[in-house]
N, C-alpha and C positions, 0 to 999 in steps of 0.2 A: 468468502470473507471470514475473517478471524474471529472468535466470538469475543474476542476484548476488545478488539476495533470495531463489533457492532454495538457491543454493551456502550462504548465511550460515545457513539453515534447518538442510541436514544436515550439515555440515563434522564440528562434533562426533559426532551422533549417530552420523555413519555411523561411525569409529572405533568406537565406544562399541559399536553392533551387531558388526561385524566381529571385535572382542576377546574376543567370548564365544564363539570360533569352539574346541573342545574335541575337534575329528577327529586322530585318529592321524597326526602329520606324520613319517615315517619318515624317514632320512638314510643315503648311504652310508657316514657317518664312525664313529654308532655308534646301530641302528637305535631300541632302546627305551630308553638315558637320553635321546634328542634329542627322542621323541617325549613325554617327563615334562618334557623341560628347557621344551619349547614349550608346554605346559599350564600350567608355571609362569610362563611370562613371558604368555599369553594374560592371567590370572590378574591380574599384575601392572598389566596394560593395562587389563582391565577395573574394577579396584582405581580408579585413574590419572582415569577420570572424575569421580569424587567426590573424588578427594584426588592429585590429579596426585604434591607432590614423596614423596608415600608412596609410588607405585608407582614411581618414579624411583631413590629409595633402594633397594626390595626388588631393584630391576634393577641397581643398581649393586653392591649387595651381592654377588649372583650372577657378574657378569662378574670378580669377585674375586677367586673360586675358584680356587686354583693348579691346573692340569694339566688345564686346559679345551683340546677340540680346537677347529682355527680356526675350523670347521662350528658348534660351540655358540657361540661367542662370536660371531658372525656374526647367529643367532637371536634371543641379547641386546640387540647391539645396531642390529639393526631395530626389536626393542620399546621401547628408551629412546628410539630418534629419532620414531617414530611420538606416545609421548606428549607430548615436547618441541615437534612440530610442532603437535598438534591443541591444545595451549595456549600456542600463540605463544612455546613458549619459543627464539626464533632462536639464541641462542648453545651451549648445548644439543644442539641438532639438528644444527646446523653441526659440530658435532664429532664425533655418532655419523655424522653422511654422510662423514667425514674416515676415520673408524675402517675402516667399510665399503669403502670404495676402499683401501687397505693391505691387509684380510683377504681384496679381489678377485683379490689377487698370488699368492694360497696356495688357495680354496678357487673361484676361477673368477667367472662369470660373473654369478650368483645375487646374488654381494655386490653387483654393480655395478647389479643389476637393485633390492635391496632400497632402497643408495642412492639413486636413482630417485625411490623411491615415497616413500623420507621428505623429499628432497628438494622432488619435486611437492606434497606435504600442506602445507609450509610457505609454500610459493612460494605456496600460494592462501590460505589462512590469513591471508596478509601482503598479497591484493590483488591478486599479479602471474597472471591469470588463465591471459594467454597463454604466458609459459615452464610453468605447473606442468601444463597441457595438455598441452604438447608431451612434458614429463618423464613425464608417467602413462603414454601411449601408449609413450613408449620401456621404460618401466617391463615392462606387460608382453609387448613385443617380448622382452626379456630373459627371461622367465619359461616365455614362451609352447614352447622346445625341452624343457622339462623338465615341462609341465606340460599342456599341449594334447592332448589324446586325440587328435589327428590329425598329432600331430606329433613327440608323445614320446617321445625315445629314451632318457632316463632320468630317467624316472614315479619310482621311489624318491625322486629328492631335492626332489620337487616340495612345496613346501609350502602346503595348501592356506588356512589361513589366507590368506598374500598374493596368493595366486591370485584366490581372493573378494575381496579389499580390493580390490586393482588394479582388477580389472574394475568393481565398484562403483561406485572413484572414480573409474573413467573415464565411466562412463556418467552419472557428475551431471556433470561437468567439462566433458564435450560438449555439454549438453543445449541448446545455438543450434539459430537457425534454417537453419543451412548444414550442421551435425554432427546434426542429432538423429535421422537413421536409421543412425548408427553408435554415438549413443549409445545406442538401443535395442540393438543386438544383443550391446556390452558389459552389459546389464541383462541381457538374456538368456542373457548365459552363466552371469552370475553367481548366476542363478534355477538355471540347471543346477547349479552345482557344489552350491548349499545342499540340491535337491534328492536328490542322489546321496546324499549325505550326510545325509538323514534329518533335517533342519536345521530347518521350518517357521518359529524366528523368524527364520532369516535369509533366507528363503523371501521369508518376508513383505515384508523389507525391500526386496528387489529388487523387488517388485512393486507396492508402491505406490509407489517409484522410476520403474517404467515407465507407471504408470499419472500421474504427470506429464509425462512426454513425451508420452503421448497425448489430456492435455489439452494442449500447447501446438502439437499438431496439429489442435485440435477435434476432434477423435474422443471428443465425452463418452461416447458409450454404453461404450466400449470402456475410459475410464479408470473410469467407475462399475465395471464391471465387474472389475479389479484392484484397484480400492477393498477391494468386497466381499470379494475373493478373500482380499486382506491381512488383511483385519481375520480371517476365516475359522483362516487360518494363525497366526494370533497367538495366536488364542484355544487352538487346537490345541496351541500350545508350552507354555502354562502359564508364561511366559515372561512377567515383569513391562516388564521397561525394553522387549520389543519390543512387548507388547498398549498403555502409555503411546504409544509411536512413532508405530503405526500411528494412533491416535484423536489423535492433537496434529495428527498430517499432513493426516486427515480434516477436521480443523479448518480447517486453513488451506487446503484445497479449496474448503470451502463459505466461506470468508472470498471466496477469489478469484472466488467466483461471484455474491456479495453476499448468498449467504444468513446474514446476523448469528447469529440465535438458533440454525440448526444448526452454526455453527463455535462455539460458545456451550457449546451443548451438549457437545461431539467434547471440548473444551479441558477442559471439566470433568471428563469422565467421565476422562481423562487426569490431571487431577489426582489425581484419587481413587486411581487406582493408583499415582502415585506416592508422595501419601502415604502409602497403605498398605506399600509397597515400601521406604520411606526414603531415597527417591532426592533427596536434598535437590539437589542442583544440580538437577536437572532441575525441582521445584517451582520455583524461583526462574526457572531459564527459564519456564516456563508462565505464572507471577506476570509475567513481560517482556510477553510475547506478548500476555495477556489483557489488560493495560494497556493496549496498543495497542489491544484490540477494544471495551475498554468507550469510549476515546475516541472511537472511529467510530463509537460508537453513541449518543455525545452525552452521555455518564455520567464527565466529569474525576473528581468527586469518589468515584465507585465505585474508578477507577484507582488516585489517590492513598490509599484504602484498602487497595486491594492494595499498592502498593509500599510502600507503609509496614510490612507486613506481614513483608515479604518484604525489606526491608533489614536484619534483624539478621542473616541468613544469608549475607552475604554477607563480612561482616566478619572472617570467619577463610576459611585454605584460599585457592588461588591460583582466584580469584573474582572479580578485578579488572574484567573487563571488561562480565562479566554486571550489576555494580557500572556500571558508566557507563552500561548501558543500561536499569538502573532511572531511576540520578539524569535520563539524558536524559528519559526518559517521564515522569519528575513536573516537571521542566521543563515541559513540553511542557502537560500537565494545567494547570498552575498558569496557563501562559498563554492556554489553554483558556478557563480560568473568568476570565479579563481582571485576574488577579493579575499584571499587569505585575511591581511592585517586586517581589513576593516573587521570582516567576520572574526576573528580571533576579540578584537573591542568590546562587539555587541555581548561576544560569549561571556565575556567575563562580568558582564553587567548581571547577563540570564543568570548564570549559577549561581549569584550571590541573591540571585533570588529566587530559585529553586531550593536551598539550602533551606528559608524558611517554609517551604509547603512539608504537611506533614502524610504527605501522600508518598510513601516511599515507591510503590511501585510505579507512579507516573511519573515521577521523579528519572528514576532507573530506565522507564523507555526514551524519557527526552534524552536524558543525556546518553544511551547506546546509539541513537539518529544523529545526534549530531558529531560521535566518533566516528559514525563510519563516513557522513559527508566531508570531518577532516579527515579520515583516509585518503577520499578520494581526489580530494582537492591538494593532496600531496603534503600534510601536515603530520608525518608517520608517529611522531613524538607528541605530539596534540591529543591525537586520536588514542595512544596507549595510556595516558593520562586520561582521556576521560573515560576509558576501560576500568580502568582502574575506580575508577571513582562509581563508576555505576554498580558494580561488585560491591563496595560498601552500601547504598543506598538500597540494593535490594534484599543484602542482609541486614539493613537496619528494619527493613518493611517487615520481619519476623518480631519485632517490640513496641509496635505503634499503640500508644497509651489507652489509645482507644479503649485497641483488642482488650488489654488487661481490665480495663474498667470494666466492659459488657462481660466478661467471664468471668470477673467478681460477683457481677448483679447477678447473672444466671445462677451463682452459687446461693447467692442470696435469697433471693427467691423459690429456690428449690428445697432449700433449709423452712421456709414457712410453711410449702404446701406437701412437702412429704412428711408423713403421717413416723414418729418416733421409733417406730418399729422397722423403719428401710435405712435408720442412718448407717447402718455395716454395712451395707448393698451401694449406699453412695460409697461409702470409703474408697471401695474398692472399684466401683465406676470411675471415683476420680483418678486412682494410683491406674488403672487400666488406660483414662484418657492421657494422662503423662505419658506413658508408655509413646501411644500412640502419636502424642504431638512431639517427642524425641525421634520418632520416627520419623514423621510429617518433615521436620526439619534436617536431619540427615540426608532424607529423599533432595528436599529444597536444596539443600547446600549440593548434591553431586549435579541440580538443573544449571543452579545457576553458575556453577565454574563451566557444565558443556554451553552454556550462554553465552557465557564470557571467551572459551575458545573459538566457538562457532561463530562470535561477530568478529577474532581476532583474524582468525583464517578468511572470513570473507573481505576485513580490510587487505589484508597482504595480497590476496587476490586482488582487488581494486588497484591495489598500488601496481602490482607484478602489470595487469594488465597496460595501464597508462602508460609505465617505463616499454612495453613494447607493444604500442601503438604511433603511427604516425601523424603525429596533430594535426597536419593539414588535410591527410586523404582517409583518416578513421581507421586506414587498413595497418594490417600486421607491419612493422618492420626488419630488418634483416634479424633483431634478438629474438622476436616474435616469432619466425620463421626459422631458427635453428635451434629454436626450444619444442616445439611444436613434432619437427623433425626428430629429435633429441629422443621425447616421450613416447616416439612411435618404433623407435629403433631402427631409424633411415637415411642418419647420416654418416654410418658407414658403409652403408649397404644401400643405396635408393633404389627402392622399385616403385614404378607408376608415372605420371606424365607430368614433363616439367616445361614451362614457357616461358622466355623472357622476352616481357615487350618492351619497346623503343619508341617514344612519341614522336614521329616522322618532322623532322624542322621546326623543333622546341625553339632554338634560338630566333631565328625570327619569330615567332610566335610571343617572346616574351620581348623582342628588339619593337614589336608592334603594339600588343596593349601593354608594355610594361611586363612587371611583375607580377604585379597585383590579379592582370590580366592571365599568365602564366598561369597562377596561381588557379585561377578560376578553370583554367580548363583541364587543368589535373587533376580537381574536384570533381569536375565533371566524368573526366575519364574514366575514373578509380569506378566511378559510381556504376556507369555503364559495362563495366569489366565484371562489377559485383554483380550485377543483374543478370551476367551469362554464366555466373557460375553455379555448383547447389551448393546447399550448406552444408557447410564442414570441409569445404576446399580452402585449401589453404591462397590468401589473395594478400600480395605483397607489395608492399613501396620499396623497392630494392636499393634506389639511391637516383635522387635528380628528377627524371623523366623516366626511368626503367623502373618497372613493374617484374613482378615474378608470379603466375599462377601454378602452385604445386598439386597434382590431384594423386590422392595416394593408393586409390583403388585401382583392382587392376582386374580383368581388361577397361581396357575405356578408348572410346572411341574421342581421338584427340584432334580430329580432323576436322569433326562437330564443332567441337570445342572452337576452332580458332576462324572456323565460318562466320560462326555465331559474334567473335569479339569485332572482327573488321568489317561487316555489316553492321554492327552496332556503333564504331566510331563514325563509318563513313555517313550511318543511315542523317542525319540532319547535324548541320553546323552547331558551334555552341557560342550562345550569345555572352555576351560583358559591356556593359556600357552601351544598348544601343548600336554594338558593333558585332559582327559575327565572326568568325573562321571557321574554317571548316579542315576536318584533324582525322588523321590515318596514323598508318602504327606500322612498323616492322616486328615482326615475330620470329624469333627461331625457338624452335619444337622438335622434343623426340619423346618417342615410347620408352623405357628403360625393364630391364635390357633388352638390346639395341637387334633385331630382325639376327640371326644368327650367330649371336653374341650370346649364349647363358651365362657369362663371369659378370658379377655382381662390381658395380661403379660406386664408386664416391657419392654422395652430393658434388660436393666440386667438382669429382669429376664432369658429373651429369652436365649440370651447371656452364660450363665449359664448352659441354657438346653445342647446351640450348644455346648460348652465347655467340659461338659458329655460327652458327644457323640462323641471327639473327643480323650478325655482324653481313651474312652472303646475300640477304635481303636489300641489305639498306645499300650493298656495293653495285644492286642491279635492280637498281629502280624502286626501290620502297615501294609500300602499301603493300605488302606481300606478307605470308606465312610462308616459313621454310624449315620442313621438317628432313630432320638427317632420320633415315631410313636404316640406314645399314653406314659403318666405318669401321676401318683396320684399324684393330686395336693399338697396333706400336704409334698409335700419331696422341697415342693419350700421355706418351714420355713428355710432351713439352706441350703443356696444356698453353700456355701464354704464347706460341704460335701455331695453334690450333688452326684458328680462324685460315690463315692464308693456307694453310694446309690442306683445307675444304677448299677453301676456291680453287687450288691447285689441281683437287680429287676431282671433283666435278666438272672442269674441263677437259679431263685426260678421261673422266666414265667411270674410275674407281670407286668412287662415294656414290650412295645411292641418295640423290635429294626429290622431294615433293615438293612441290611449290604451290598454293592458294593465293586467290586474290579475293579483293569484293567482288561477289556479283555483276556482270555487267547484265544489258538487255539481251542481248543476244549470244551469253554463255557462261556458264556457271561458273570459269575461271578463263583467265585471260595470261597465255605468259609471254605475250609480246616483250622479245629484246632478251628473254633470257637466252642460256646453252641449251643447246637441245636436250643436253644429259640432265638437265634441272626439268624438264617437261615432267606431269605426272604420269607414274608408271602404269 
């Protein structure tokens, strides 16, 4: 899994886990109201999930209280900025991390460490992966003297809520391929603190946290195995929003490993307790997610049943964004089911309200998902439009007001606490970081144009594919088939084995169920053709009822081959309405080049041969393969009387033909009624 698509996963939760954290946090300012005061603001935080500006008020309310020491008000306001950060609220946060650096003047070190971590919460929140990294790690640097059993000199003022948060989010924050065995060992501590603490859901949480790092080291046995453990520990707490957690995350396991129906399952049973729980934000996420899965699984209109479900909830309470990433997924649905216009409606409602989020890199991913679903949905001009527009959004994501504000503070702050004798040492750190963030951005800008190339080229590829595929049987069609040809440099020269099948008495077959009926059993056909062949054979809709298998390696045994296709039409009838038939094929088939023949044929030519050979089939008796073995080249001057040419050879013995049937009981081919020169040789 990607680490922005896993960061985007727990961002919230992990607050939401970490808020229910209810261990005695003692202070040396004043030990038992600090350790009520931080019950009450855990309280407020975990309120904050479901109703952000409710938990915000109750926090502000608190910090109001006249003849607070700076150690409680400190407490406060980590909990305001933590909530402001985990719902984007930037202006907000920016001013509990302002509060926090002022209250670091009076009560030390701790404050600068909590700013930190509200800091880092935002800074990923908002996209900037690499400073809110760098800020967690500093985060608990700062924490780590007061709180580190190997290091603690004063263990009273340690508070362990932030202790577990820190570590938590550092160990998602990490989780690359360069950091991820340091982001285990911050998982691993933070498994320690919950377990000291008697904790099991927040047990849990660190553990199926590590058990994603140890899928993205392939170590499955080892991540099933914290799977279990978590879900184990969950069930232990009695603990609603962490037993949800763990089976959502389970979900998206067995998603990442393409098992459908078990992340299917995990997402559900995760609903369940939330509804039972009344965790309504968290149903409306599950509703996001599951949308996502029923469209992977080919089900728009199951999706658009959920989102619809699941958009009156969102309409009250600061829910915005979970709000965009419905409207994106029924976007997405609508273009799905080849509702272009409506999908084109809905989009223009979404951008006009993405434009106001000031998240430019989430911004930048919705709208490249939803260029490439208008690619695929055949909107080529749609799709380069919103290319285009994603390209600005994520070079606007290099100026987000934010970022400027926190790099001003840091300047600011750094101007108090460095001693007058380092200011030329800053100068030239800063003219050094310039350097470097010119850099940073150069690098950025050559990403994002190969981003922008690399989602164009995979549109064009969507499109290329679609214009040569056959809507009704999914298989290549004849552009598909002499592109393919084209690339391999075999449609002047074809060598390897080429077949053209014939659906034996199409016409009545469609004069009986209809059409519709027609239809269904070409579906069926295609289907059962694809299943005898391997991948990377080329499997065609040639035109009507005529199919083409081109196999381009060479030798190959092509006699397998057409065993396998008419044993599998004949093997069971295909059903349509409660009514069956039952469907065989004519095949004509050859080796290229041809038993004696080294001069290198056409396609067409080839083509032609198989055509023969298919046309001698159906003139004597269908249900047969009929491979031209060997032919005198001079009969390739007049390819369009080919055909009677073979029938001609083979009764006089000149053409050398093979003939297959299905299977009967009592012999492996059957060529009753043929010429005896058509017997196999």
């Amino acid at each position: 899994m990607h680490v922005g698509m896993f960061y985007s996963r727990a961002a919230h939760w992990l607050g939401y886990g970490a808020a229910a954290w209810a261990v005695g946090c003692a202070t040396a300012a004043a030990a038992e109201p600090a350790t009520t005061l931080q019950r009450q603001v855990n309280q407020a935080v975990d309120l904050a999930y479901e109703e952000p500006l409710r938990g915000l008020a109750t926090l502000r309310a608190l910090d109001a209280s006249p003849g607070r020491p700076a150690e409680q008000h400190r407490i406060i306001q980590a909990g305001i900025g933590l909530i402001a950060a985990d719902h984007a609220m930037a202006d907000d946060a920016a001013a509990a991390v302002d509060a926090l650096e002022r209250l670091s003047k009076e009560v030390g070190p701790l404050a600068h460490a909590d700013a930190l971590l509200v800091r880092a919460d935002l800074e990923m929140e908002m996209g900037d992966t690499i400073q809110g990294s760098r800020d967690i790690v500093a985060a608990i640097g700062g924490y780590a003297p007061y709180c580190d059993a190997a290091m603690a000199a004063d263990r009273l003022r340690c508070n362990d809520f932030d202790w577990f948060y820190a570590n938590m989010f550092a160990g998602v924050t990490l989780d690359s391929a360069a950091t991820r065995g340091t982001a285990g060992m911050y998982l691993q501590t933070a498994g320690a603190i919950a377990h000291r603490a008697d904790r099991p859901d927040l047990e849990a949480r660190a553990a199926i946290y590590s058990a994603q790092v140890a899928q993205e080291e392939n170590n499955l046995e080892m991540s099933d195995r914290l799977l279990q453990r978590a879900d184990v520990l969950a069930t232990r707490s009695r603990d609603a929003s962490a037993q949800e957690f763990v089976k959502m995350f389970i979900g998206f396991v067995r998603q990442d490993r393409n098992d459908l129906a078990g992340a299917q399952a995990q997402l559900e049973a995760a609903m369940a307790i939330a509804s039972g729980a009344g965790h309504a934000r968290r149903m409306v996420e599950l509703a996001a997610f599951m949308s996502q899965l029923d469209m992977r699984q080919g089900r728009p209109e199951r999706a658009l049943q959920r989102i619809q479900r699941a958009m009156p909830q969102v309409e009250h309470g600061h829910l915005e964004g979970l709000k965009q990433q419905l409207v994106t997924n029924q976007v997405l649905a609508l273009l799905q089911m080849h509702g272009v216009e409506e999908g084109r409606r809905v989009l223009r409602s979404l951008l006009d309200t993405l434009d106001a989020r000031s998240t430019a890199a989430d911004r930048g991913e919705i709208i490249g998902k939803l260029g490439n679903a208008l690619a695929a949905a055949g909107d080529e001009d749609g799709a380069m439009k919103l290319f285009q527009r994603e390209q600005q959004s994520l070079f606007a994501g290099r100026n987000k007001q934010f970022e400027r504000t926190m790099l001003d503070r840091q300047a600011e702050l750094g101007a108090r606490q460095q001693a007058e004798r380092r200011a030329e040492l800053r100068r030239w750190a800063a003219l050094g970081a310039c350097v470097v963030a010119l850099l940073l951005a150069a690098t950025a800008a050559v990403s994002w144009m190969r981003l922008r190339n690399r989602r164009l080229a995979r549109a064009n590829d969507a499109l290329r594919d679609q214009s040569e595929r056959d809507p009704l049987t999914g298989l290549l069609n004849r552009d598909g088939l002499l592109r393919g040809l084209r690339e391999r440099g075999r449609l002047d020269e074809f060598a390897g084995t080429l077949l053209l099948i014939d659906i034996d008495h199409f016409k009545n077959i469609n004069d009986t169920l209809g059409h519709a009926g027609g239809d269904a059993v070409l579906r069926e056909a295609a289907a059962r053709l694809q299943a005898c062949v391997r991948e990377g054979d080329l499997v065609v809709r040639w035109g009507g009822e005529e199919l083409v298998v081109a196999i381009l390696s060479s030798p190959f045994d092509g006699d397998a081959l057409v065993d396998r296709i008419l044993h599998s039409l004949a093997a069971s009838p295909i059903a349509f309405q409660q009514r069956t038939v039952s469907v065989s094929a004519s095949i004509g088939y050859a080796s290229f080049p041809l038993d004696g023949d080294a001069a290198p044929m056409t396609f067409d030519e080839a083509l032609a041969v198989a055509d023969a050979g298919m046309y001698y089939a159906k003139r004597n008796g269908r249900r047969a393969a009929v491979r031209i073995a060997r032919l005198p080249r001079e009969l390739l001057v007049d390819l369009g009387g080919l055909p009677a040419a073979v029938e001609r050879g083979a009764s006089r013995g000149s053409i050398e033909l093979r003939v297959r049937r299905p299977a009967t009981r009592d012999s492996a081919f059957a060529a009753a009624g043929l010429p005896a020169a058509a017997l196999p040789s």
